[in-house]
Residue, then its C-alpha position, 0 to 999 in steps of 0.5 A: x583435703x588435700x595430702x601429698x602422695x609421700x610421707x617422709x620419715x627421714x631422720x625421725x626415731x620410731x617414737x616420732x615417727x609411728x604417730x605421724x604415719x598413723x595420723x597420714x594414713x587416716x588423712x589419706x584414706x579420708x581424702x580417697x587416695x588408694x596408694x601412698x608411699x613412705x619413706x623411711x630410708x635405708x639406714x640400718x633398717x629400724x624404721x623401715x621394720x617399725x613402719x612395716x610392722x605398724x601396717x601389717x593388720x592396720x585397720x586402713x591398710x589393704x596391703x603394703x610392698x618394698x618400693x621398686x627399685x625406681x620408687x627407692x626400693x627398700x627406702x621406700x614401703x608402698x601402701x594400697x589403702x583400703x576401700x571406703 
């Protein structure tokens, strides 16, 4: 199975969203992948809070980060992937 490193959420509402980070983060954990990003923006920073409150004790999630600022800082949440 292949699933790319980013997950974008631009423009999505967090009802749209949290299902498609949810059903992203089982396929990368199935596909073996240790870390990916989400990109949720910037904006007013509604779906970047609902992205970070989602993963915090999500059973997949080892542990999550603000993007740097190369990898799109508060735009982006980079997240470890738990082992296998």
């Amino acid at each position: 199975m292949v699933v790319d490193a980013e997950l974008d959420l631009h423009a999505h509402t967090v009802d749209e969203a949290l299902p498609r980070l949810n059903d992203y983060l089982y396929r990368a954990f199935m596909a073996g992948m240790s870390s990916v990003r989400i990109n949720h923006g910037k904006g007013m920073g509604i779906l970047r809070q609902a992205v970070r409150r989602e993963l915090k004790g999500h059973t997949l999630v080892c542990s999550f980060r603000r993007g740097d600022r190369w990898e799109g800082g508060e735009g982006v949440t980079v997240v470890e992937l738990a082992e296998h």
